[in-house]
Each structure stands twice: as C-alpha cells, then as structure tokens.
C-alpha positions in Angstrom: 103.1 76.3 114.1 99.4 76.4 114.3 97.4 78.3 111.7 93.2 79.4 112.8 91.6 80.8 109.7 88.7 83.0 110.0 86.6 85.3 108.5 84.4 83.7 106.2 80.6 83.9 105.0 77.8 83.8 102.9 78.2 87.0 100.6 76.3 88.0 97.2 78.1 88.6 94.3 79.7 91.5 94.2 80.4 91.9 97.8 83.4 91.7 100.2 85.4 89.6 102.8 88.2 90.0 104.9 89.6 86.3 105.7 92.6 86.2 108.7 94.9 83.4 110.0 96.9 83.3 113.3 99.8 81.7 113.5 101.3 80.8 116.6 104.4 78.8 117.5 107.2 79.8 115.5 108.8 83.4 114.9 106.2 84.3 111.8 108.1 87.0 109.8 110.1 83.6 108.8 107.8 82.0 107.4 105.8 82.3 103.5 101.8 82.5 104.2 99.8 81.6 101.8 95.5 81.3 101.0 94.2 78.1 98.8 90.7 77.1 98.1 88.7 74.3 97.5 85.5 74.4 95.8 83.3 71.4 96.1 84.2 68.0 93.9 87.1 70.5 92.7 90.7 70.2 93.5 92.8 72.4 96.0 93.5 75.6 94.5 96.3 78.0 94.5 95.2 81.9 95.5 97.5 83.7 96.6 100.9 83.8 99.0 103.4 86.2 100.8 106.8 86.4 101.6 108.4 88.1 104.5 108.3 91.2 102.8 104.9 92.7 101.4 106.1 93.8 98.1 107.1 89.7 97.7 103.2 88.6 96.9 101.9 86.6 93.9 98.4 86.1 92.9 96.6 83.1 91.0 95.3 84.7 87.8 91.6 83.9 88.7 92.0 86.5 91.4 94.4 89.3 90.6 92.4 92.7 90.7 89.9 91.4 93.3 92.1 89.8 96.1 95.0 91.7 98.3 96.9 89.3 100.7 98.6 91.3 103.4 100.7 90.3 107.0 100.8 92.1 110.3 103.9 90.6 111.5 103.3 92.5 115.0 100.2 89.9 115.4 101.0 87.2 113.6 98.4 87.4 111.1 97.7 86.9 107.2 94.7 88.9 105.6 93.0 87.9 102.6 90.9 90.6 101.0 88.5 89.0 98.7 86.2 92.3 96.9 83.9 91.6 93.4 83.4 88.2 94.8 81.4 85.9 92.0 79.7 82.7 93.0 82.6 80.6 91.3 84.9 82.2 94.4 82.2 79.9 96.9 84.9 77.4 98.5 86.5 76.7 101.3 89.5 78.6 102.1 92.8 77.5 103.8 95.7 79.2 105.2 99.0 77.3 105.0 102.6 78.5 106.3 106.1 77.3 104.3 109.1 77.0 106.5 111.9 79.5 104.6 115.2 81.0 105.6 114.8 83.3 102.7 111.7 84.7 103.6 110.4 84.7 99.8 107.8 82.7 98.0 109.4 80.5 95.8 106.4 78.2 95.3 102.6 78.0 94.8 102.0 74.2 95.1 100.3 73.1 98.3 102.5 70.1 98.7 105.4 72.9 99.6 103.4 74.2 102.3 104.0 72.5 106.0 101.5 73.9 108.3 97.8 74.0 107.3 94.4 76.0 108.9 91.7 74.2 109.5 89.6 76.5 106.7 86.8 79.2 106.4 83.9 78.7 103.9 83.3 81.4 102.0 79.6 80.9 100.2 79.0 83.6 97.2 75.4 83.4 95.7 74.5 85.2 92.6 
C-alpha cells in the first residue's frame, strides 16, 4: 500500500482545510485509515481514524467538534476536515493505513499502523 497525503496549507485561525490520502495497492475498504500530527519538537500525535464502516470513527479529544474524517471507498481516499483551526493545530499531518480483517479501529497508537504518507503541513497563524 502506498499512501499520498495532500491538502495542506497556511490558514489563519479560524479557518478551514480539507486534507486527502490515496491509497493504492491493496483493496482499501479492508484496511483502518487514520490522520496523526506532529508539531515541531513535539511527539507524533494521535487525530483521528476510521474503520471500514463510517459510523466506526474515533476522534482525539483535542479535535472532536472541529475535525470530520471521512472515506470514499470508490476512490480510495481518506478526508480529514479540519474547521476552527487554532495555531496549536500548525503540524505536520500524516495519513497511515492498519492492515485488519475486521475492518474496525481497534487502536490509536501509531506503532499499529503499517503503511505511512509522506505528510502535509498544515501552518495556522493567529
């Protein structure tokens, strides 16, 4: 699987994004998608995931309310809608895919995650 993350810019507080990541390579409604961040001298950071099924999606509490994860299965794609962004969201944003045969996200570490994007940064200023 190979993940291409796109999407991000610089934005002032308050305002919108819509991140995306293909995935090619393997049947995608299989695997869990998921968004992490980094924000500079911080460490990788949970923000949110999906499962095969869009009601299955679970949100880090720093972004619940402000960010919607979504999949088109017919492209292969996984949306992150980032709204009300604040200047503490500036990072740089990964995609990452977990191999299932459930279908359903059973974890938010990264280390469970097997396929990573190469990353978007997503700049906020105040």
């Amino acid at each position: 699987v190979q993940l291409q993350a796109s999407g991000g810019g610089l934005v002032q507080a308050g305002g919108s994004l819509r991140l995306s990541c293909a995935a090619s390579g393997l049947a995608f409604n299989l695997l869990v998608m998921g968004w992490f961040r980094q924000a500079p001298g911080k460490e990788l950071e949970f923000v949110a995931a999906i499962g095969n099924s869009v009601m299955d999606a679970v949100y880090a509490d720093s972004v619940k309310g402000r960010f919607t994860i979504s999949r088109d299965n017919a492209k292969n794609t996984v949306y992150l809608r980032v709204n009300s962004l604040k200047p503490e969201d500036t990072a740089v944003y990964y995609c990452a895919a977990r191999f299932t045969t459930s279908g359903v996200v059973q974890s938010t570490e990264g280390e469970s995650y097997d396929r990573w994007g190469q990353g978007t940064l997503v700049t906020v200023s105040s």
